[in-house]
MARTIVO-662153 format. One record per residue (C-alpha): x, y, z; residue number from 1. Coordinates in pm, whole numbers, plus 50000, padded with zeros to 5 digits. Layout:
[r [X,Y,Z],NUM]
...
END
This chain:
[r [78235,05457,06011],1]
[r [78228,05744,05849],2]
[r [77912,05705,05711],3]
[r [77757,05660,06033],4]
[r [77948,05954,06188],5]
[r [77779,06199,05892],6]
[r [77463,06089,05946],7]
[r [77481,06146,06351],8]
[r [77586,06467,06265],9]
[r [77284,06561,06067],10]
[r [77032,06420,06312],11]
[r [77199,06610,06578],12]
[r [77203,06938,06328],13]
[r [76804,06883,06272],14]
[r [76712,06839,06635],15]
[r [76887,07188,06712],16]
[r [76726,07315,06445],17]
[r [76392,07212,06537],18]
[r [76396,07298,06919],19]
[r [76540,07736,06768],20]
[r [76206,07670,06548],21]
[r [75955,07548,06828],22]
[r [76144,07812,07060],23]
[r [76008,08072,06814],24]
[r [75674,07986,06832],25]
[r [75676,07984,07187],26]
[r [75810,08287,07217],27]
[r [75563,08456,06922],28]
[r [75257,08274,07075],29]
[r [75346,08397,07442],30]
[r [75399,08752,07310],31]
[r [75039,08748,07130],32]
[r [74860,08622,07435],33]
[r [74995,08881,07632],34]
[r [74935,09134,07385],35]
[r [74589,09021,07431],36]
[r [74572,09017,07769],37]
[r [74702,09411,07785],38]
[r [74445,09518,07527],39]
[r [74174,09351,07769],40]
[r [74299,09539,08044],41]
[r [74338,09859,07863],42]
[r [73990,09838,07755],43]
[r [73827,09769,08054],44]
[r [74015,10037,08249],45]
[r [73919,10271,07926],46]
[r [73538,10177,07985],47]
[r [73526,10212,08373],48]
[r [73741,10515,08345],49]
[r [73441,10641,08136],50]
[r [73172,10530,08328],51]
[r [73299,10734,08621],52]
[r [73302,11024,08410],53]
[r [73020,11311,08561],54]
[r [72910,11441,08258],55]
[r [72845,11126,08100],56]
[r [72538,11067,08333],57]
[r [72373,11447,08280],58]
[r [72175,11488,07934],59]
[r [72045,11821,07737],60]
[r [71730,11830,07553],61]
[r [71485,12123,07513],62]
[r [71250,12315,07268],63]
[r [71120,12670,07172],64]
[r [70818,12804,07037],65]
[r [70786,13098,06828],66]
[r [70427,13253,06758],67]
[r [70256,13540,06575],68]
[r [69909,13579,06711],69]
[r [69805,13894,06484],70]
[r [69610,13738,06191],71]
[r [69286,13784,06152],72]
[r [69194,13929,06471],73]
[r [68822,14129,06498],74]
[r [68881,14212,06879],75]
[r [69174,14331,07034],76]
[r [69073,14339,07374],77]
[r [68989,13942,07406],78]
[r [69307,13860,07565],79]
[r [69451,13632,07852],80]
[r [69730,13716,08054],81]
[r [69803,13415,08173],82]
[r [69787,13220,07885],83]
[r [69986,13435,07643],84]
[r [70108,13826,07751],85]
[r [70105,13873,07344],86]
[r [69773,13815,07250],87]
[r [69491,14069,07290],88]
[r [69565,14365,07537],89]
[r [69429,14469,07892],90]
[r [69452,14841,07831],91]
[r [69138,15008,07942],92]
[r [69137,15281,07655],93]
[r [68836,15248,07415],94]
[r [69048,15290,07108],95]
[r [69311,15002,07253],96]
[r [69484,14834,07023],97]
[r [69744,14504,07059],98]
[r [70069,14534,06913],99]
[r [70055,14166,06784],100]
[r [70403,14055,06667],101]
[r [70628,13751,06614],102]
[r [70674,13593,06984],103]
[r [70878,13368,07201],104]
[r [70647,13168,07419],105]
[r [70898,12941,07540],106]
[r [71261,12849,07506],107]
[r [71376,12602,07732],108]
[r [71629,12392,07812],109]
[r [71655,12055,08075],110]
[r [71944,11957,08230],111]
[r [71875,11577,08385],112]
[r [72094,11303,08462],113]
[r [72059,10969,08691],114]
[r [72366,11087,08923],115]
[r [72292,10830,09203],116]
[r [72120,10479,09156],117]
[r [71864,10627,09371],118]
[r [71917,11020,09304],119]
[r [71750,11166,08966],120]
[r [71724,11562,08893],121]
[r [71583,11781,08701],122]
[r [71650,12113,08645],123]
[r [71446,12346,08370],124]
[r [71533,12708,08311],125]
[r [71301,12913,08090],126]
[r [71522,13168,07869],127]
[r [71231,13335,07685],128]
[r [70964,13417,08010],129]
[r [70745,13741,08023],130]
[r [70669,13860,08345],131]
[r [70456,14142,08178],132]
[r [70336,14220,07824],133]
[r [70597,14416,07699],134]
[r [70888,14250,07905],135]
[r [70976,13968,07726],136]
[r [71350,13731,07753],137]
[r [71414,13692,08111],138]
[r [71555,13405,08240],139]
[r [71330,13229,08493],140]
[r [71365,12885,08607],141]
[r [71052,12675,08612],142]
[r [71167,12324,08740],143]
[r [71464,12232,08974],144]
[r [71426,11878,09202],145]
[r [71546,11578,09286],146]
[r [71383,11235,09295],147]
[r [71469,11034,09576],148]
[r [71395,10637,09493],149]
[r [71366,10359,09760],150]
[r [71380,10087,09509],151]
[r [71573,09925,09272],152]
[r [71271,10009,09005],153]
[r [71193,10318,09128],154]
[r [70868,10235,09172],155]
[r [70813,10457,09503],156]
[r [70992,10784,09527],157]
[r [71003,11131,09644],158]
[r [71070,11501,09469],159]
[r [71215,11737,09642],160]
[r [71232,12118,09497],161]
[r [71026,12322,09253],162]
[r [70821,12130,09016],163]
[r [70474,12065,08881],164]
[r [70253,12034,09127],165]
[r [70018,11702,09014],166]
[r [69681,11877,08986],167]
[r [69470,11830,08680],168]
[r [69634,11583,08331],169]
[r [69651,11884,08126],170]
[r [69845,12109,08378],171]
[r [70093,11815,08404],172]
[r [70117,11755,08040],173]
[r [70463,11945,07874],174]
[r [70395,12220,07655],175]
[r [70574,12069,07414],176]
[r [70352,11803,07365],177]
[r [70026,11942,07420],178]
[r [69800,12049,07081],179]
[r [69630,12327,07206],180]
[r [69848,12627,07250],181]
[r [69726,12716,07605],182]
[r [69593,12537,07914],183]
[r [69226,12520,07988],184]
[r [69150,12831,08226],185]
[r [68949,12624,08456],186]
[r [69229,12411,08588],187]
[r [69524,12597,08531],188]
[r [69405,12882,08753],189]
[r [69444,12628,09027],190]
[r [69855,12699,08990],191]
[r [70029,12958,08793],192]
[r [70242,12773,08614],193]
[r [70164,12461,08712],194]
[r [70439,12441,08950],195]
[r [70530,12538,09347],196]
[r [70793,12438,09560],197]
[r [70715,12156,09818],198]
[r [70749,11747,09847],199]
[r [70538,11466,09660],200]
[r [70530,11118,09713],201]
[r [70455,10925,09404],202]
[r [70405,10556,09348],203]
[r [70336,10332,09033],204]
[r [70448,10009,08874],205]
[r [70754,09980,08690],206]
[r [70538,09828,08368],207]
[r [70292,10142,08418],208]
[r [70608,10357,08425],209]
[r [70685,10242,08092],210]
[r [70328,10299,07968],211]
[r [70331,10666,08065],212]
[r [70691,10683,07895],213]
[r [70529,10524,07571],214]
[r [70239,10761,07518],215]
[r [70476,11094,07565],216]
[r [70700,10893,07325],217]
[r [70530,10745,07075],218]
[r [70352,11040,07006],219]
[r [69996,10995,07220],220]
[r [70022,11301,07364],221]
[r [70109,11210,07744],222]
[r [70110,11372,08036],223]
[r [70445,11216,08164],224]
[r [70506,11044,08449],225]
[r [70313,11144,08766],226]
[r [70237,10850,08927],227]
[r [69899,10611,08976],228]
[r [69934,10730,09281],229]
[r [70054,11133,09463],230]
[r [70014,11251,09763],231]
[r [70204,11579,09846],232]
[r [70284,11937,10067],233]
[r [70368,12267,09894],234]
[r [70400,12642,09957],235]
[r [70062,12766,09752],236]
[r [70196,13090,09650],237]
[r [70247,12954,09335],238]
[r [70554,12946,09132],239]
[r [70977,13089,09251],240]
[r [70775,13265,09504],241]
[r [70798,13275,09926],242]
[r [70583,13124,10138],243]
[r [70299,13382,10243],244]
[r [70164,13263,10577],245]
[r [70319,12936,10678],246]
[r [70077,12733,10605],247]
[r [70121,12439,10371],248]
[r [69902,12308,10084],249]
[r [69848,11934,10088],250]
[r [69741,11747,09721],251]
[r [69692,11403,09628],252]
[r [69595,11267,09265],253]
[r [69486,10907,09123],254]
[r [69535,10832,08784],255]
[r [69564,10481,08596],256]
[r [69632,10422,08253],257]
[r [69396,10108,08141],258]
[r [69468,09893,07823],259]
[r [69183,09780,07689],260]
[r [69209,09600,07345],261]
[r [69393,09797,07085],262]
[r [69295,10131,07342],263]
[r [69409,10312,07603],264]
[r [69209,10528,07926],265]
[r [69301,10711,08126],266]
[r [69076,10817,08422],267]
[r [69179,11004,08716],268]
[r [69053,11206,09046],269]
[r [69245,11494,09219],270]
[r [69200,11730,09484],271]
[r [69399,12000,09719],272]
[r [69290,12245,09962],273]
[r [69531,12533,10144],274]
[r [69492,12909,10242],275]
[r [69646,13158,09976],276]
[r [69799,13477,10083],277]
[r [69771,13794,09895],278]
[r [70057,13981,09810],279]
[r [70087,14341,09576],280]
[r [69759,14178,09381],281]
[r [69508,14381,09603],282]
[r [69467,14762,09440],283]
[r [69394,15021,09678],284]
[r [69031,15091,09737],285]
[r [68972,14746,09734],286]
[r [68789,14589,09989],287]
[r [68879,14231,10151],288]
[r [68850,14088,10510],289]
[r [69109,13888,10506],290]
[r [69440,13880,10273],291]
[r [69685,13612,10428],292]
[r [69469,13331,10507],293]
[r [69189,13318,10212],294]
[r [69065,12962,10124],295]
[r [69171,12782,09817],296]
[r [69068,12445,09765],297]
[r [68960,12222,09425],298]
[r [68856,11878,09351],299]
[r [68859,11760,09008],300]
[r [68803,11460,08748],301]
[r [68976,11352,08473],302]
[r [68899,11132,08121],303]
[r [69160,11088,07858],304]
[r [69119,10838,07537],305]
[r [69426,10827,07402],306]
[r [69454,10899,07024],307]
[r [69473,10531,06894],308]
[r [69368,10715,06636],309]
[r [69079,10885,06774],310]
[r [69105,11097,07114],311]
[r [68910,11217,07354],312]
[r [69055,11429,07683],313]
[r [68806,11602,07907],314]
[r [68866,11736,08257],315]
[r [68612,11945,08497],316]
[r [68697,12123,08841],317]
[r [68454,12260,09137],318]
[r [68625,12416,09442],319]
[r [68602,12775,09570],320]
[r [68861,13047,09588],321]
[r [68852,13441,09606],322]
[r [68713,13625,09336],323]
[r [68648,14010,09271],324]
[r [68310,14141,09341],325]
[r [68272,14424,09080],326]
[r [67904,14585,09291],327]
[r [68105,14612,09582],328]
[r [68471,14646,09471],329]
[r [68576,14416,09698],330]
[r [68738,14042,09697],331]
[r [68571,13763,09888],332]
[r [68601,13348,09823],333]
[r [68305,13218,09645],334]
[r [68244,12922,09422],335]
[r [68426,12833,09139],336]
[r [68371,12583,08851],337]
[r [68450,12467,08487],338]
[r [68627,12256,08287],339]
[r [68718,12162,07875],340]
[r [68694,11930,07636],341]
[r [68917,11850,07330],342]
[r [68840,11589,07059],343]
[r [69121,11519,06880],344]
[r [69277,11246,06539],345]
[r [69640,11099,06526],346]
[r [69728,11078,06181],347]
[r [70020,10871,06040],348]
[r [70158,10989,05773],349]
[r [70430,10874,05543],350]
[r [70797,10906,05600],351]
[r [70731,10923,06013],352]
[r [70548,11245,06017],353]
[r [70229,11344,06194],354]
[r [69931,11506,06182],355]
[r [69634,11601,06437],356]
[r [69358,11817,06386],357]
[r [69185,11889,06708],358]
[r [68886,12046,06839],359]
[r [68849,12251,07198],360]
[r [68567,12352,07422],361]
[r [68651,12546,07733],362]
[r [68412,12754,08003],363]
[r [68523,12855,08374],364]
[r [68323,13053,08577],365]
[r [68554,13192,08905],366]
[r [68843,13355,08977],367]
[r [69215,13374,08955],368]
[r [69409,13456,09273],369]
[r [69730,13513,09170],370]
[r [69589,13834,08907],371]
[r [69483,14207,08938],372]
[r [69228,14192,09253],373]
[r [69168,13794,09198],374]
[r [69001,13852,08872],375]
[r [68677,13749,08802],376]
[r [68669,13553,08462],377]
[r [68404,13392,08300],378]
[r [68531,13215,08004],379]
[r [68346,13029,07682],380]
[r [68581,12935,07408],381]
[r [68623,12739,07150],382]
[r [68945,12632,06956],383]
[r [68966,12454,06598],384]
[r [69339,12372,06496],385]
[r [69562,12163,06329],386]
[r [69916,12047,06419],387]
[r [70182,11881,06171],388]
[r [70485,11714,06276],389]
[r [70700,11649,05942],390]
[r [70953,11527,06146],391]
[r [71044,11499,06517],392]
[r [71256,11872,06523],393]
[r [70983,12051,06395],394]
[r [70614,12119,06473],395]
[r [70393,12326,06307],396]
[r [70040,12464,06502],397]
[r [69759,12685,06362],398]
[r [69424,12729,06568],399]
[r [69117,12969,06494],400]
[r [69021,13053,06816],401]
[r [68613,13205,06880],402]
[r [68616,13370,07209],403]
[r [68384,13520,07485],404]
[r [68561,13576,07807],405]
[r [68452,13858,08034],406]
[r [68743,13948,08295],407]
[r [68694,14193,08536],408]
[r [68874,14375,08839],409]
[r [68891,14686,08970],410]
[r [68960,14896,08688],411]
[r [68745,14664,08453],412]
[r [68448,14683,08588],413]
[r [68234,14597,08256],414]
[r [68463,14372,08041],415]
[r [68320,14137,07828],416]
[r [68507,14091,07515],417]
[r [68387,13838,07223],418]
[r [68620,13816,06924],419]
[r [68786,13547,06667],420]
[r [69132,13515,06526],421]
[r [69439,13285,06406],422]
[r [69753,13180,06602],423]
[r [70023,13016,06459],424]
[r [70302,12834,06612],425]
[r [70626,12684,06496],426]
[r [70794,12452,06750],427]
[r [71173,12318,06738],428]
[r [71285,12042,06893],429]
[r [71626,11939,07023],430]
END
């Protein structure tokens, strides 16, 4: 009996024991799977907690460009004012000399961000601008809009604010991507700075997005993305100017990037038409019927081959615009033309770097409205350079540049100025 007793006792003792044991790892296993599930929890509120976060949806980028334009020079007085206030000099002494230095072109810096599913902007201030040679570092803002989308793609959309105003591929192209170290004269004295305040519709396929993100990218040289298709009002008076006589500009552009084979083309067709209003730009003594509502229109083609490795980007304008009539001192609209070519080689190097030589042919024969009495220009230059990109921060840009441009206004009557010399630029990226 006893027997039987002792060994009832030590099932009994084992069962307790067992159920503490399996109560343990209950009680461990619960614990853990909670743990899990707060650490899940935690995380996700971690994550949306960030995604709400403002600054998270606004980037920085930017660049600068530093240049010395005083080598080699045999004319001081071949200049351009709006291409680059320290080259050359505009002085109308005959012993005029430039004071050539080291230079900040540009220093900019873009604030952008997606804030909205349908709401992108873009703001671009300028800390380096010249608005005179001589006056150089002001702050000056170049770009400030807002995309409005009306699709989940994006594929049709609106900008609102100052921006570039989508005349011409190499106006539109960043000067941070561009080889050449100024704009053609014949287009870009369509729009001072390539920008004005006013509203553009632009349309193009999501995939076609992509391909004009791809060729900035990748290193082709791009203009960006402006659309297949633009249509658009603005002031006219040119860049973080007023409004001069209420009357709008209108603009619409066509551009389409082909693939073809290993290749890409780019053709396009553009056009705008307004009245430009004089402001301070008239001297006294200078004649002009009429200074508020003076026509301004252009129409212009475009070719680009993209360099796959061999490019090819061309672009001619006809239109008519005022000009400054040196045997009668006066201003008055006549006919305008010109255009450029540039030939240019993507090299690949090693270790990711780049290099492209490039070649430049550029003639304009009109005027420019927003300079001294509409200047009269008539412009036949060529440009032989070389750019190396060791690595994406850093650029490196020298071009021999053989000019004839005669400019003339009222107190440069007879001003034709022929001259060579070599710029250099160093670019930083960021």
């Amino acid at each position: 009996m006893k027997k039987f007793l002792g060994i009832g006792l030590a099932l009994f003792s084992c069962i307790v024991s067992a159920q503490e044991t399996n109560k343990e790892i209950i009680t461990k296993e619960v614990v853990r799977v909670l743990d899990s599930i707060n650490k899940v929890k935690l995380a996700e509120e971690k994550a949306k907690a960030k995604k709400d976060l403002w600054y998270d949806k606004i980037s920085l980028r930017g660049y600068a460009q530093i240049r010395y334009n005083g080598l080699l020079s045999t004319n001081d007085k071949v200049s351009c004012d709006q291409c680059d206030k320290s080259w050359g000099t505009t002085s109308t002494a005959v012993d005029a000399k430039s004071n050539n230095g080291f230079f900040i072109r540009r220093a900019r810096l873009v604030f952008s961000g997606q804030v909205h599913p349908n709401v992108y902007f873009y703001i671009q201030p300028d800390v380096a601008s010249s608005p005179a040679s001589g006056v150089n570092h002001f702050v000056q803002l170049r770009d400030a809009y807002f995309d409005l989308s009306f699709d989940t793609k994006k594929e049709f959309r609106v900008r609102v604010g100052q921006s570039k105003v989508p005349f011409g591929f190499e106006n539109l192209q960043s000067s941070q991507n561009r080889l050449t170290l100024d704009r053609n004269d014949a287009l870009n004295s369509a729009v001072a700075n390539e920008r004005d305040l006013g509203a553009f519709f632009y349309w193009a396929p999501s995939k076609i997005r992509d391909r004009f993100a791809m060729l900035v990218k990748d290193g082709y040289k791009g203009s960006g993305d402006y659309g297949v298709f633009a249509f658009g009002a603005y002031n006219g008076q040119t860049a973080n100017k007023s409004e001069g006589n209420r009357n709008l500009h209108v603009v619409t552009r066509i551009s389409y990037p082909f693939e073809i084979g290993g290749q890409i083309i780019e053709p396009g067709l553009q056009a705008y038409k307004g009245k430009w209003a004089f402001g301070s730009e008239i001297s006294s003594g200078v004649s002009i019927n009429e200074k508020t509502y003076v026509d301004d229109e252009r129409i212009a083609a475009s070719f680009i081959l993209y360099p796959k490795p061999f490019g090819i980007q061309a672009e001619y304008n006809i239109g008519k615009g005022p000009r400054y009539e040196k045997v009668t001192n006066s201003v008055a609209v006549s006919h305008l033309e010109g255009g450029y070519l540039t030939l240019n080689y993507k090299l690949d190097l090693p270790k990711q770097q780049y290099l492209y030589p490039f070649a430049k042919f550029q003639y304009y024969n009109g005027g420019k409205k927003f300079e001294k009495d509409a200047r009269s220009y008539v412009v036949r230059d060529y440009e032989l350079g070389i750019e190396w990109q060791p690595f994406k921060a850093f650029e490196l840009t020298a071009e021999w540049v053989i000019a004839d441009r005669t400019f003339e206004d009222s107190a440069l009557r007879n001003n034709r100025q022929q001259g060579n010399l070599l710029r250099l630029q160093a670019q930083f990226n960021f």
